[in-house]
MARFI-815615 format. One record per atom (N, C-alpha, C): x, y, z; residue in one letter. Coordinates in pm, whole numbers, plus 32768, in hexadecimal, padded with zeros to 4 digits. Each point is the difference from the previous one (the first is absolute). Layout:
residues N
XYZa ...
This chain:
residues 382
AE88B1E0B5C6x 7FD97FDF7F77x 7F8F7F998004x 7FB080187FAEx 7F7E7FB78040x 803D7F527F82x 7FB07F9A804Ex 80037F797FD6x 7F9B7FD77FCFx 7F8280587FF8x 7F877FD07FE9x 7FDC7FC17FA1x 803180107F63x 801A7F927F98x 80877F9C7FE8x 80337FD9809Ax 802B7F927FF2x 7FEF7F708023x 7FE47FA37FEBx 7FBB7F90801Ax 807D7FA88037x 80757FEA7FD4x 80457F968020x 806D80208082x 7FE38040804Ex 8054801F8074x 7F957FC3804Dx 809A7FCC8086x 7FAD7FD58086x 7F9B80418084x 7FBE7FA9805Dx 7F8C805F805Cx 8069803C8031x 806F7FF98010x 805180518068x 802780677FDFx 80127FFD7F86x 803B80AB7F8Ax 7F7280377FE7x 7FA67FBC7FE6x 7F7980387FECx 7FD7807C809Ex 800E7FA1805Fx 7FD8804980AAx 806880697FD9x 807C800B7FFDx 802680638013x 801E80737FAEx 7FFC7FEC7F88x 7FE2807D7FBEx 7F7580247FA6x 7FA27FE3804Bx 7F657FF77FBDx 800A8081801Dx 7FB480477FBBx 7FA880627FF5x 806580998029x 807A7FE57FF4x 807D808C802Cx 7FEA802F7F40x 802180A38038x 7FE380387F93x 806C80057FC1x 802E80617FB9x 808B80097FA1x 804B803E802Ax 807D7FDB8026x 806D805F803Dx 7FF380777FD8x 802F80668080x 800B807E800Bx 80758026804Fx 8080804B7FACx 809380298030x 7FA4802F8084x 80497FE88076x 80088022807Bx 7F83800C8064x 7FB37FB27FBAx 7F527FBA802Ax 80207F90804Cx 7FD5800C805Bx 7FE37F54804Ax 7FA07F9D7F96x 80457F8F8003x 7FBC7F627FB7x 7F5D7FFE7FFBx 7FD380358093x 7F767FFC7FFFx 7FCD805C805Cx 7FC280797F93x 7FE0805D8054x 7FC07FD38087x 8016809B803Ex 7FA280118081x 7F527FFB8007x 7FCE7FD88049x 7F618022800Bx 7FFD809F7FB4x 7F6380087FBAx 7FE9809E7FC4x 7F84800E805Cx 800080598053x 7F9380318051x 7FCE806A7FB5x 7F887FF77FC5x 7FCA80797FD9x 7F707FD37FD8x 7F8580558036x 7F71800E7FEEx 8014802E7F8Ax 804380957FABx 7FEC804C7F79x 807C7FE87FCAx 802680257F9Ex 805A80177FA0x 800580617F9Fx 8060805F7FF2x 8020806B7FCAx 7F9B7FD47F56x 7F6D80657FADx 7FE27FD27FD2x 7FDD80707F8Cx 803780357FE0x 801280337F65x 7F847FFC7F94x 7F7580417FEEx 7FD27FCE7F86x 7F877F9E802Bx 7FFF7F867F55x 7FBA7FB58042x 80497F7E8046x 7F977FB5804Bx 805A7F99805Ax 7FDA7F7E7FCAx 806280307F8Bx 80447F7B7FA9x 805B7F98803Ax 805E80458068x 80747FB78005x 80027F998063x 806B7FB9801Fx 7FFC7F72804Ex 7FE880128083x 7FFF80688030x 7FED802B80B5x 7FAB805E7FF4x 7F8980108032x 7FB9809A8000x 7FA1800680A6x 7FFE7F938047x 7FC77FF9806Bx 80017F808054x 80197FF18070x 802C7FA18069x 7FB67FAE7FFAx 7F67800A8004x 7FC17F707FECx 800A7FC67FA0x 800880517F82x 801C7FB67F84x 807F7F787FD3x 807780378024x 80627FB97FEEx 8051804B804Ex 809D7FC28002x 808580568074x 807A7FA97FAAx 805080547FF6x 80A77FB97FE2x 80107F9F8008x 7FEA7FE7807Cx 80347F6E8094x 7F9B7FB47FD7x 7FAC80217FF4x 7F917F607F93x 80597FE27F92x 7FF880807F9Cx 80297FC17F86x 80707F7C8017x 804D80298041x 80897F8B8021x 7FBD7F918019x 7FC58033807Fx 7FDA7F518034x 7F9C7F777FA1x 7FC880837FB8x 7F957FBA7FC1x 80547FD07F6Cx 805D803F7FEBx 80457FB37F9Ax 803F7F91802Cx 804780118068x 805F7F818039x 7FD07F8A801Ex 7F4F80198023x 7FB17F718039x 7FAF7FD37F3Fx 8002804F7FA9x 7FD77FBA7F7Bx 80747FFF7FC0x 807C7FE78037x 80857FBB7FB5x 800A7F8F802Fx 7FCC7FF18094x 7FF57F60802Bx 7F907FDB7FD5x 7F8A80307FFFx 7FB57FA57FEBx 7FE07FFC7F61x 800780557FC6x 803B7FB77F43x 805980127FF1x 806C7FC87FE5x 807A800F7FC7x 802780067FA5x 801680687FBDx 801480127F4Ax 7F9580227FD0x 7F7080048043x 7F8E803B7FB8x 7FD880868025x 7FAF802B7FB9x 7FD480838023x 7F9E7FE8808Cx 80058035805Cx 7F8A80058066x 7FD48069806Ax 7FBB802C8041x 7FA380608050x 7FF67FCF8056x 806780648089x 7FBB7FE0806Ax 7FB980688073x 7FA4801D8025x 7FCF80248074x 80147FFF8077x 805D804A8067x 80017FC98081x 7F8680618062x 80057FBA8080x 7F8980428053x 80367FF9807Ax 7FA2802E803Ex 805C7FF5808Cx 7FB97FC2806Ax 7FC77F837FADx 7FF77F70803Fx 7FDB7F647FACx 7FF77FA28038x 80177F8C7FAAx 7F3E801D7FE4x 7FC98010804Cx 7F6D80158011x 7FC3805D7F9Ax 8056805B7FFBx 7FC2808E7FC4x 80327FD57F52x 806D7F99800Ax 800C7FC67F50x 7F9A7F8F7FD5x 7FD57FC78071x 7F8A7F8F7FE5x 7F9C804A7FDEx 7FC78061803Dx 7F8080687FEEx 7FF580187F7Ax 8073807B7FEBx 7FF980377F65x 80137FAB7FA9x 80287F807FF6x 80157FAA7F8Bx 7F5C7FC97FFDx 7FC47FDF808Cx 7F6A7FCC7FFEx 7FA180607FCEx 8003809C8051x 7FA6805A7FBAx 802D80517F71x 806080167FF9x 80257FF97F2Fx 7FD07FC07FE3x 7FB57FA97FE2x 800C7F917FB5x 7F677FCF7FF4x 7FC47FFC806Bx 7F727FD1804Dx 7FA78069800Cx 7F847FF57FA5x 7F7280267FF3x 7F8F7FCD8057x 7FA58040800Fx 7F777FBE8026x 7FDE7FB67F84x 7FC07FA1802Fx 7FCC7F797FA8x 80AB7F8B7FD2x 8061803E8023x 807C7F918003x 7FE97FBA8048x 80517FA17FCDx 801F7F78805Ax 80918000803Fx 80267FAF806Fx 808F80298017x 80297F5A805Bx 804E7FC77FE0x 801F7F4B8042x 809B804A804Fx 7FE47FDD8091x 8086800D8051x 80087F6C8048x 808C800B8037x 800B7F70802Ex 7F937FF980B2x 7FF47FA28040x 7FB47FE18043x 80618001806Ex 80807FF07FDEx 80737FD28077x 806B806E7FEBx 7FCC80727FF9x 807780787FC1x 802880628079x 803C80528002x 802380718064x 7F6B8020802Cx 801F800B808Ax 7F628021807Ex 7FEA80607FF0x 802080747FC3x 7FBE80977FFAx 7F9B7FE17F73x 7FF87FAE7F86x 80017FE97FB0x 7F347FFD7FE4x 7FEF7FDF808Cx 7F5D7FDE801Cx 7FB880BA802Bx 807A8055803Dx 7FB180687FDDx 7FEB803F7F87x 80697FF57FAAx 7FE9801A7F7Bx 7F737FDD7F81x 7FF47F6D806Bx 7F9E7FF67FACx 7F6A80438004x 801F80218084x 7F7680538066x 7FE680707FB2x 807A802E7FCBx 8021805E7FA4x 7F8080177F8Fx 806C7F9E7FA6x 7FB87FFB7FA0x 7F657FB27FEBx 7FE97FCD8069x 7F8E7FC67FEDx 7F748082800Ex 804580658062x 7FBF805B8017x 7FF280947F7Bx 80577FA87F86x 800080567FA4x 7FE47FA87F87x 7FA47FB4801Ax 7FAB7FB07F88x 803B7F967FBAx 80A17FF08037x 804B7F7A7FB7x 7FD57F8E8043x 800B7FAB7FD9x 7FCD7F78802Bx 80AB7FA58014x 7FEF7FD8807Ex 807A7FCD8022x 80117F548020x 80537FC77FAFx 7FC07F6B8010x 80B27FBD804Ax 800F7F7D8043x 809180018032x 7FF57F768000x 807F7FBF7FF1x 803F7F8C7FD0x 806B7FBB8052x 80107FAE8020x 807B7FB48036x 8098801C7FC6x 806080268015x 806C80247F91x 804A7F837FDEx 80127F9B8062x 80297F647FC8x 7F827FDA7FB5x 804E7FB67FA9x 7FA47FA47F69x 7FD180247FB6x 802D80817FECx 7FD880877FAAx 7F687FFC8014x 7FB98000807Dx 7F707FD27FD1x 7FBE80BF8008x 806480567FF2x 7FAF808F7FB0x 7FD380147F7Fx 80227F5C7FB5x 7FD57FE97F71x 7F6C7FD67FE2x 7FB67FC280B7x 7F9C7FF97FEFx 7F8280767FDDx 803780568041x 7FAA80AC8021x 802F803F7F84x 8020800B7FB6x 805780587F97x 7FA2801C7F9Dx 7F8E7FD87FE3x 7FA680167FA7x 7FC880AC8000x 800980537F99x 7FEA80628001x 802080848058x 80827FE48046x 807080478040x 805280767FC0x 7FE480808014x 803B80357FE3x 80BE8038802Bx 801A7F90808Dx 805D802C8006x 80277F56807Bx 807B7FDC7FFDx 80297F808040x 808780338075x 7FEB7FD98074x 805480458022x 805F7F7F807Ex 80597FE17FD2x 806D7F8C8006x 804F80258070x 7FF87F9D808Dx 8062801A8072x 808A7F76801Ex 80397FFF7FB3x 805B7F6D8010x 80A28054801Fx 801D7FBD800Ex 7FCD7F71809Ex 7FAD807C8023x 7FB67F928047x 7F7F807D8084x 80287FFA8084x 7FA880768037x 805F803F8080x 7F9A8005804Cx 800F7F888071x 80547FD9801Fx 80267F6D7FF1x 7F8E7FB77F98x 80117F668021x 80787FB57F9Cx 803380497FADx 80667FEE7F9Bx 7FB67FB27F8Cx 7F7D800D7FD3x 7FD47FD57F9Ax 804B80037F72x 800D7FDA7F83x 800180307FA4x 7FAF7FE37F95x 7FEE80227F88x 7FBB7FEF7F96x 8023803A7F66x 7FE87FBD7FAAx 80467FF67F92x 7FEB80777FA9x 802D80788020x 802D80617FB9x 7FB280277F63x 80707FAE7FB9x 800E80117F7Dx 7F4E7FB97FF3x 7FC37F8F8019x 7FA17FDB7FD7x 7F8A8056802Ex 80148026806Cx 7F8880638017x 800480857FC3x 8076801A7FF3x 800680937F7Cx 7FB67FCF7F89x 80257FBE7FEDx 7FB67FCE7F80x 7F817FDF7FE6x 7FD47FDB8068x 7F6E7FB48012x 7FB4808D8002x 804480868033x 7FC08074805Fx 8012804B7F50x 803C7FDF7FB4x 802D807C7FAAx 7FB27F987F6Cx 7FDC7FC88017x 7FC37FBB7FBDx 7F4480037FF1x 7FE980248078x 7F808027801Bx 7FEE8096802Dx 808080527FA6x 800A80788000x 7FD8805880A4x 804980078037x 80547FD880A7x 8063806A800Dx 801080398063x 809B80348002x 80287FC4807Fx 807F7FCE802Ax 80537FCD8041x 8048806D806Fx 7FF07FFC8085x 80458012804Cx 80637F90807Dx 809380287FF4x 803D7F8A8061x 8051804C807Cx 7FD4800D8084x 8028800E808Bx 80817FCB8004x 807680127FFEx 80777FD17FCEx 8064801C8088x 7FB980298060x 803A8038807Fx 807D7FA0803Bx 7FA07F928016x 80717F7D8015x 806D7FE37FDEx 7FE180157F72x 809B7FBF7FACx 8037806A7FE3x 7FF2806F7FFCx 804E80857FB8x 80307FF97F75x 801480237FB4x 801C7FF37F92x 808C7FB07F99x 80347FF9809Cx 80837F8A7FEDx 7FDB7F968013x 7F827FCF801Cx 7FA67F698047x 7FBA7FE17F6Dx 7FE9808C7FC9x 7F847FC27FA2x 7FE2809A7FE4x 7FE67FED7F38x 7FD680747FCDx 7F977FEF7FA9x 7F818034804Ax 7F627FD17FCBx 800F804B7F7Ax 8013806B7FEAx 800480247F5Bx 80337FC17F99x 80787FA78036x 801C7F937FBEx 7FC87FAE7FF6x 7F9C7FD58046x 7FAE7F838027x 7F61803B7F95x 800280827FBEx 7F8F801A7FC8x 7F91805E8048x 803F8025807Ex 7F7780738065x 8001805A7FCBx 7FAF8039802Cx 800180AF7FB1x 8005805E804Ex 80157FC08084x 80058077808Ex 80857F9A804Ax 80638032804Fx 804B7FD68048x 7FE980458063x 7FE87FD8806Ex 7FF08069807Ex 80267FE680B3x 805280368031x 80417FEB806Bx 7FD88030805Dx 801D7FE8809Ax 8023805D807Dx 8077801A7FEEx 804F80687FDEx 808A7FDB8009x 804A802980A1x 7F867FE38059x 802C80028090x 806F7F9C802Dx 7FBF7F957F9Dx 80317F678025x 80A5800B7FC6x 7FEB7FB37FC3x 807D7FB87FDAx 805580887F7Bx 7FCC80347FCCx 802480507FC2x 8056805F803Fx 7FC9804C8056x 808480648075x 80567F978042x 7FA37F9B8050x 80467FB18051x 802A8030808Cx 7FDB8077804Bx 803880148064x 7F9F804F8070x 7F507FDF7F97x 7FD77FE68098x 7FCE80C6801Ex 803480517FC0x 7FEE80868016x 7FD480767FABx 7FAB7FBA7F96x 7FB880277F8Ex 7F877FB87FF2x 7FA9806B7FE8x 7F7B7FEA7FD2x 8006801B7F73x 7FE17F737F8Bx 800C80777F92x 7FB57F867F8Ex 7FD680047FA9x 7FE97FC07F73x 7FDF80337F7Ex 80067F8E7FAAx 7FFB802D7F6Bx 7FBD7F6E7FB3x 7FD3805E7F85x 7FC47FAF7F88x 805980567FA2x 80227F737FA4x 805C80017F6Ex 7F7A7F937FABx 800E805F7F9Ax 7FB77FAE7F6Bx 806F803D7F7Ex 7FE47F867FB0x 8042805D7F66x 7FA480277FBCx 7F967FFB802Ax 7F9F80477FB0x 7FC580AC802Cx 8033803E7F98x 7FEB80A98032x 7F6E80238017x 7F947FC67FD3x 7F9C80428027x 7FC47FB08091x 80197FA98030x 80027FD08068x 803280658078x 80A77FF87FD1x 8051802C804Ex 7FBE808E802Bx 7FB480517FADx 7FDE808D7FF3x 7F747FF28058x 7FBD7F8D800Dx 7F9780358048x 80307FE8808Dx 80477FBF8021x 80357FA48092x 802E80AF8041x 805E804A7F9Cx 803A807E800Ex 7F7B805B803Ax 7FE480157F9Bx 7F6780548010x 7FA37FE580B2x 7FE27F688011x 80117FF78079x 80098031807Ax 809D7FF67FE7x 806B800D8085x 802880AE7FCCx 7FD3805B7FB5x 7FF380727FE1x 7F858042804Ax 7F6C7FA77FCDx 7F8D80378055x 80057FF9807Bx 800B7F8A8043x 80007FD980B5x 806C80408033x 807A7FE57FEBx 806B80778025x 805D7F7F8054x 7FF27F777FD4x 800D7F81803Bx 80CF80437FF3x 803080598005x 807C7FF57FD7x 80917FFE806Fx 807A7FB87FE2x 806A80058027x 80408057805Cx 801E80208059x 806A805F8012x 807280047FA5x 807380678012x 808C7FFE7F80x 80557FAD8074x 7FE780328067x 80417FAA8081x 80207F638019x 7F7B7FEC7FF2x 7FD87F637FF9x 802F7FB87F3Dx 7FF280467FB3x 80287FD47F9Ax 808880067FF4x 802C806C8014x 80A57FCB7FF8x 80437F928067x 7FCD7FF4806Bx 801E7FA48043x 7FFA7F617FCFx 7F8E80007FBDx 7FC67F9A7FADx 80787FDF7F9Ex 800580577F94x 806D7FF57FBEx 80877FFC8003x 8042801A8092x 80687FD98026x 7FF27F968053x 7FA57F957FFEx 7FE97F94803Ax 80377FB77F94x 7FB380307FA8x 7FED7F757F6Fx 80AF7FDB7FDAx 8040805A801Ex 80837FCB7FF4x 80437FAA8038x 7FB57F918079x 803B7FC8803Bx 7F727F7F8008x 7FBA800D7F9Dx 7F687F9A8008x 80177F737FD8x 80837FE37F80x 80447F8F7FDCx 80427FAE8073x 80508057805Ax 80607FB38065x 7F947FF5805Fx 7F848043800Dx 7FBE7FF3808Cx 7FA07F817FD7x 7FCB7FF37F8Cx 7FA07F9B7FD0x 80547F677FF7x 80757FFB7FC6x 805B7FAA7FFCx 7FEF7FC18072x 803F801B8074x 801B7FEA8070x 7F8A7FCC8042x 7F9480478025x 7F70801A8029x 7FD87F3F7FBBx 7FE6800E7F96x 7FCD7F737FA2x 80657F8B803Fx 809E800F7FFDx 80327F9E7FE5x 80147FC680BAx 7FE380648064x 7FC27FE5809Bx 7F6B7FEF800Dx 7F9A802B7FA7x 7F957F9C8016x 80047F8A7FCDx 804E7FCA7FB1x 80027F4E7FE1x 80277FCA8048x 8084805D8041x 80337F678073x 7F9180098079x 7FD180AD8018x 7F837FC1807Ex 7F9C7FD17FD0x 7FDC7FCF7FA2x 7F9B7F957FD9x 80177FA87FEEx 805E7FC57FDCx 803B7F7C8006x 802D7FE98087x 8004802E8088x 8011800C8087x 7FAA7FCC8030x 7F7B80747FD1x 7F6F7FDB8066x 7FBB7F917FB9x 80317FBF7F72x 7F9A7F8B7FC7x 80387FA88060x 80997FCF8047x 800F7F9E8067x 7FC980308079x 7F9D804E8012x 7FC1801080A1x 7F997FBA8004x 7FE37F908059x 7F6F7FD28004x 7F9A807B8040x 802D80708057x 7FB18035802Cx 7FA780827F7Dx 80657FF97F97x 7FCE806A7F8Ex 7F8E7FAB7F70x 7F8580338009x 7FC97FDB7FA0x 7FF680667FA8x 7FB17FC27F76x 7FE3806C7FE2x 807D80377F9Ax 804E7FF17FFCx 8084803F7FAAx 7FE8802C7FABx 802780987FC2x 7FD980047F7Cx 809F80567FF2x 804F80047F7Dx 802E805A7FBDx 80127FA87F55x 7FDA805B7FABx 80327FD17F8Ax 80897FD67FC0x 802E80108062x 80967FCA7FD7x 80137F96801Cx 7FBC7FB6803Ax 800C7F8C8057x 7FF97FB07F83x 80427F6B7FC7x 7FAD7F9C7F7Ex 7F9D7FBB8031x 7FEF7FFF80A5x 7F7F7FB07FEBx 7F9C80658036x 7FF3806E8000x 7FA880658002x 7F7D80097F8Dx 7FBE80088010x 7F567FF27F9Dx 8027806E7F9Cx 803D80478032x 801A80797F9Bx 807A7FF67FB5x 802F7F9A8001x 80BB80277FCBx 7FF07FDE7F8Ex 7FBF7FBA7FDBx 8016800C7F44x 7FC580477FCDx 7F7B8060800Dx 800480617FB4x 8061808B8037x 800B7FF6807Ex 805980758009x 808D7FDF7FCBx 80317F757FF3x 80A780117FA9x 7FCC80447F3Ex 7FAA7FEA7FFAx 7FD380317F6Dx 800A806F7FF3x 7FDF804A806Cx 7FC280A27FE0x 804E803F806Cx 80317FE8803Ex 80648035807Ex 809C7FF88004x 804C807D7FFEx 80957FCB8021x 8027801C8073x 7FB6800E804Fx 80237FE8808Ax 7F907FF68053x 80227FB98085x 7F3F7FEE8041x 7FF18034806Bx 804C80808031x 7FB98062805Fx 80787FCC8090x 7FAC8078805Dx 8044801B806Fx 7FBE7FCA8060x 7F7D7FD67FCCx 7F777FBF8061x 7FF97F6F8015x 80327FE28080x 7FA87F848025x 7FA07FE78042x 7F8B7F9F7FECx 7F777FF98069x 802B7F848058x 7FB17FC2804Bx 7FF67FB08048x 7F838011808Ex 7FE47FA48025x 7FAD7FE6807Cx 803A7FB28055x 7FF6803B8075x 7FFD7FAA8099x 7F8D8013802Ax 80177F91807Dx 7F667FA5802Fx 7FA98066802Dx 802B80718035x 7F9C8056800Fx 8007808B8044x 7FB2801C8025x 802B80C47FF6x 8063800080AEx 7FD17FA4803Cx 80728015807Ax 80A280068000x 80257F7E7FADx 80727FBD7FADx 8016807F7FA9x 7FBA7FFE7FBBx 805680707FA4x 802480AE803Dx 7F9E800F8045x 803080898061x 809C800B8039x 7FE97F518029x 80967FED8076x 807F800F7F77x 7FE27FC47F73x 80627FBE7FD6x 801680B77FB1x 7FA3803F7FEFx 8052809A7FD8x 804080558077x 7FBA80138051x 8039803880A6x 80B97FC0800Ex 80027F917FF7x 80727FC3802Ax 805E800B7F84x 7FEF802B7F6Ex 805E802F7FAFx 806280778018x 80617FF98002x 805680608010x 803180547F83x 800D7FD77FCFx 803E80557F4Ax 7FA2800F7F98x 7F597FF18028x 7F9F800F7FC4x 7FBC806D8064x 7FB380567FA9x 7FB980648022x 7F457FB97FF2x 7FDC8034806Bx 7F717FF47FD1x 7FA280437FF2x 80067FFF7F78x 7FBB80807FBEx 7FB57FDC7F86x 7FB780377FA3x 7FDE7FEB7FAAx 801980397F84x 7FF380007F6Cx 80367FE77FC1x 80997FD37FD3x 8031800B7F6Ax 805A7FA87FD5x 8078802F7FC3x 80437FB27FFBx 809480507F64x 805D800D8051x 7FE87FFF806Ax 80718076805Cx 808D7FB87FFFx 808980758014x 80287FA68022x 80387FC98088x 7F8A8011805Ax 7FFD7FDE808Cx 7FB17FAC8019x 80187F7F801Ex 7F777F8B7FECx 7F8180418070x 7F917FF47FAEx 7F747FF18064x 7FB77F947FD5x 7FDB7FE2807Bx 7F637F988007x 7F92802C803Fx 7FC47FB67FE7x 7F80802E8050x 7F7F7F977FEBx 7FA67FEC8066x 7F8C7FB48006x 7F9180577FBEx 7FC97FB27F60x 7FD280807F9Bx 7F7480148058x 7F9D7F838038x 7FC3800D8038x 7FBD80438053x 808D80148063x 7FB4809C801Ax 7FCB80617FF2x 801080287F76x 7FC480727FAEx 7F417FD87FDEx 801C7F767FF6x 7F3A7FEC8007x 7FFA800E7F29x 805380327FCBx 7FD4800D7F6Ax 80167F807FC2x 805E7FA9800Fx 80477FAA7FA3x 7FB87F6A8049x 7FAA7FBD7FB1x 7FE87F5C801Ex 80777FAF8004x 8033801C806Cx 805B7F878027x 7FF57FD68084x 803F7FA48035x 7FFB7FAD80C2x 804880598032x 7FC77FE0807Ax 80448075806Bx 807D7FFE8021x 80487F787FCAx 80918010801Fx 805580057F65x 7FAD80607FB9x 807480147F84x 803280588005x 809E7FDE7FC9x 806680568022x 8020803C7F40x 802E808B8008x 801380347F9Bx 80908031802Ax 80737FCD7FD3x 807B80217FDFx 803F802B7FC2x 8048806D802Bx 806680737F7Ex 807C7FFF7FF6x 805F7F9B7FBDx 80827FE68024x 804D80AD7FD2x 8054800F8045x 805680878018x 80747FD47FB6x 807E804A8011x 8075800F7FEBx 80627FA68066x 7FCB7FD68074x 805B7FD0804Bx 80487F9B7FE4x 80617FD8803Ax 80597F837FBEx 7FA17F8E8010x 801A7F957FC7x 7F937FC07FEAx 7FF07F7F8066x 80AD7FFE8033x 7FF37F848072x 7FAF8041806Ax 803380B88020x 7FBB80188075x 7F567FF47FF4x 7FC280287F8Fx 7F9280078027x 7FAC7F78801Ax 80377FB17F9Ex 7FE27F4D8029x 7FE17FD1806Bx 80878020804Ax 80167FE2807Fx 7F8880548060x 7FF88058800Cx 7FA4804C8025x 7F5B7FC88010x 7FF57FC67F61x 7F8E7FF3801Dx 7FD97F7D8020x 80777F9B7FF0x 80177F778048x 7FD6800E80A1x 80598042803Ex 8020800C8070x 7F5D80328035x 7FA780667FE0x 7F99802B800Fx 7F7B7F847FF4x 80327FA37FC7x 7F8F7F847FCCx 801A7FB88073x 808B7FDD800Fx 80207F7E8094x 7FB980438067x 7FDF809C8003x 7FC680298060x 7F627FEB800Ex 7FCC7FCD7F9Bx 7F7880157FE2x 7FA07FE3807Dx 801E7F908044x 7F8D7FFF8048x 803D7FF88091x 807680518033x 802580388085x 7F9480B97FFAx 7FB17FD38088x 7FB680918014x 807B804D800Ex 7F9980AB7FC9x 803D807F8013x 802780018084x 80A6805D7FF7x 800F802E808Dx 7FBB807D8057x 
């Protein structure tokens, strides 16, 4: 029975019955994947299925279940794709003309700079901003589109939401917010006034590390319809495979986010007593640069912690020597990874910053873990 106009139930009843359709005597709760390129098609092709790139069953679900979390009680549209990349694209090229203007953050996801190669090579003019101190309010002049990464990934920036919607929609602007981080139990930008919500839902949304997949939700239908149109032309689309998987994730995204948030505070409150860790960032922290606007606009502050050690030798040893951490890259999971972002060469940070993904594990073990890995810091590799 769908929940979609109910507002006053909890994230945990929300995760688990988002987006299930209406009972059916002797139907499973949530159908199976629908594999099909055609569909039986009668006439003209009026009806809700008429061809595989267009739309599939196994969307419809998922894509309802992720705009019951992310509006709750409102009407909303969502789009999934079958990557966090391929939802950044179509929300940028919907939207973006030659002779536009377009303000991204300066400190945002590292694929983020080919995009702009993108569009620069298609007559938009691309201008980029710091995402702490809201200073994307400086560039905003004659912008046709603002596009908001908080916290940012990977330095845990944030920036004030609601005021830059405003500032952006005010100088007639449309608003996009990268919401990957917080998932929609962290923080719901449509609430906050965006007009694009848009995910990897690789991350934290599946949570397990074995899906490639994303989406954009707006409540606005003619938006929502070109983002569609899109991911209709390029063919940017889902498997039924990967989407149902998706959607039998989301049933368990409350207890995994819960958990995930309430083990990155105590390991941040761990590594602020390390003299060897600079650098600290999570918004949850109160004396974090970011914690008062993120307690405003955030109900929960992610699975991500940053930090730096002294330098790329130290930090090699101090991931190598983790045992219950994976080292890997990206986030959500619920199997902790870290990783030295540096290596990748995209992201301005020191060579010994560490990007952390707290998991599911119990929370003394992973502590301990990564205690035990620090006393090791400066004994050479065996």
């Amino acid at each position: 029975m769908s929940i979609g106009d109910i507002r006053d139930i909890g994230d945990g009843t929300r995760s688990v019955r988002a987006g299930l359709p209406e009972p059916v005597a002797y139907e499973p709760t949530l159908p199976g994947p629908v594999f099909a390129a055609h569909f039986h098609l009668p006439g003209e092709p009026t009806g809700p299925y008429t061809y595989g790139r267009y739309d599939n069953p196994t969307w419809t679900h998922l894509e309802q279940a992720i705009g019951e979390l992310e509006a709750p009680g409102r009407p909303a549209h969502t789009i999934t794709f079958a990557s966090g990349m391929a939802a950044v694209a179509a929300t940028a090229f919907s939207q973006l003309r030659s002779g536009d203007a377009v303000v991204f953050p300066d400190d945002g996801y590292q694929a983020l700079p080919l995009l702009h190669e993108r569009l620069r090579a298609g007559g938009v003019e691309v201008r980029t901003a710091p995402t702490g101190g809201d200073a994307q309010l400086r560039v905003l002049d004659g912008a046709r589109l603002l596009w908001i990464e908080s916290p940012s990934n990977p330095g845990l920036d944030v920036c004030d939401i609601r005021r830059l919607v405003a500032a952006a929609h005010e100088a007639g602007a449309l608003v996009a917010v990268d919401n990957t981080l917080a998932t929609p139990l962290g923080q719901r930008p449509l609430e906050l006034g965006a007009d694009f919500s848009v995910a990897s839902d690789t991350k934290g949304m599946t949570g397990h590390g074995d899906i490639l997949l994303g989406h954009v939700t707006c409540t606005d239908l003619e938006l929502a319809t070109a983002v569609r149109d899109w991911r209709k032309t390029v063919g940017a689309i889902p498997g039924p495979m990967e989407a149902w998987l998706a959607h039998r994730s989301l049933a368990t995204l409350q207890l995994r986010v819960e958990r995930q948030c309430g083990t990155a505070l105590v390991l941040a409150e761990a590594l602020a007593e390390r003299p060897e860790v600079t650098g600290l960032r999570y918004p949850g922290l109160p004396d974090d640069p970011s914690h008062r606007i993120a307690s405003l606009q955030m109900r929960r502050f992610g699975s991500v912690v940053s930090f730096v050690l002294p330098d790329e030798e130290r930090a090699e040893r101090f991931l190598n020597r983790l045992r219950l951490v994976d080292n890997a890259t990206s986030f959500g999971g619920v199997r902790s990874t870290a990783e030295r972002r540096g290596r990748w060469g995209g992201d301005a940070v020191p060579d010994g910053f560490i990007r952390f993904s707290v998991g599911a594990e119990d929370p003394e073990d992973l502590i301990a873990d990564v205690l035990r890995s620090l006393d090791q810091l400066d004994k050479p590799q065996d």
